[in-house]
C-alpha positions, 0 to 999 in steps of 0.5 A: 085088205079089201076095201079102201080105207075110208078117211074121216077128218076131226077138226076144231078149235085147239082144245075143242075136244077132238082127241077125246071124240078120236078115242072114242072112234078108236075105242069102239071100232077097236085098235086094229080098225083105226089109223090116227094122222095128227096134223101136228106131226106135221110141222115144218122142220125149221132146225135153221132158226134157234130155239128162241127164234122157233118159239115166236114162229105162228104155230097156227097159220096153216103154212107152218104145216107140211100138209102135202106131206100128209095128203102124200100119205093119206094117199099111200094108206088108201093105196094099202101102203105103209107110211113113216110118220113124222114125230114133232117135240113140242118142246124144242119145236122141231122135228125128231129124227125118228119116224113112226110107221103107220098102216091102212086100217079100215079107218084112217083119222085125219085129226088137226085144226087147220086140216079143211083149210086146204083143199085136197086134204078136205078132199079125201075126207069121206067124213068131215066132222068139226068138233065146237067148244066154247072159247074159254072152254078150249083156252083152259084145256090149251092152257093145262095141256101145254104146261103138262104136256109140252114144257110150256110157262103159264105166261108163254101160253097166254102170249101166243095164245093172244097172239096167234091162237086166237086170231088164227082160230077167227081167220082160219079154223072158225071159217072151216067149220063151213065143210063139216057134214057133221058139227059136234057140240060139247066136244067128246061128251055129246053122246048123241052125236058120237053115236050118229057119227060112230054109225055113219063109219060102221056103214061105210067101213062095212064091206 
């Protein structure tokens, strides 16, 4: 590899669209340009705690995350080294046993909605984009994905979304928004914005 990888962070509300504005970078950059590191992987592994006690734990605060471990291998990848990521099942809210192995690509995707609240990862980002949607917008794609996705009831979604996703999204992911260089309306949709951005990675990955 040349270069260094050039890091660029997608964050935003839960259900504000940054997977689908990923996609799209990754689509269009092509597979074998793009690497993707999900905040979400990088839940502490709490297997102490039963499974009742892990479901009333607060998903949302940014000290549920092992984020030293993900700027560890942020670091790596720019130093054109592979990493083991960790996987997460959101349905028994621990860590699997497995790892999944990551390599430095021309981009690397740092994607979560807690991920600028802590400084030396924002510090890596060459790029930070803030993906801003709407809250009944993002409560009903948390609320489909969870049930779909992640074994989740209807009336547990509701619950922790009352009681930690909201209040963490006032406390912590709005005030984020303020480190953005880019801020992107409508989520994935907003072609205009996806073009500027996709742009913006094509001039600094160039090289």
């Amino acid at each position: 590899m040349g270069q260094p990888p050039v890091i660029i962070g997608v964050a935003g509300g839960s259900g504000s669209g940054k997977t689908t504005v990923v996609r799209r970078i990754a689509q269009t950059l092509g597979p074998e340009c793009v690497t993707v590191l999900e905040h979400d992987r990088y839940y502490n592994d709490r297997k102490e705690l039963r499974l009742e006690e892990r479901a009333q734990l607060n998903y949302d605060h940014p000290d549920s995350l092992d984020t030293d471990l993900m700027v560890a291998h942020v670091q790596a990848l720019l130093r054109g080294e592979d990493v083991e990521l960790p996987t997460y099942d959101f349905t028994m809210h621990a860590r699997r046993p497995t790892t999944e192995r990551a390599e430095p690509r021309q981009a690397i995707i740092v994607e979560g909605i807690l991920i600028y609240t802590h400084a030396a990862l924002r510090d890596l980002c060459a790029v930070k984009v803030f993906v801003d949607t709407d809250a009944d917008t993002r409560f009903i794609r948390r609320l489909t994905r969870d049930v779909a996705e992640r074994g989740r009831t209807v009336e547990s979604v509701v619950e922790q979304y009352l009681t930690t996703v909201k209040p963490m999204h006032f406390d912590f992911v709005e005030p984020s928004k303020r480190w953005a260089d880019l801020i992107i309306p409508q989520g994935g949709h907003n072609d205009i914005a996806i073009s500027l951005l996709l742009n913006l990675i094509r001039g600094l990955t160039a090289g």
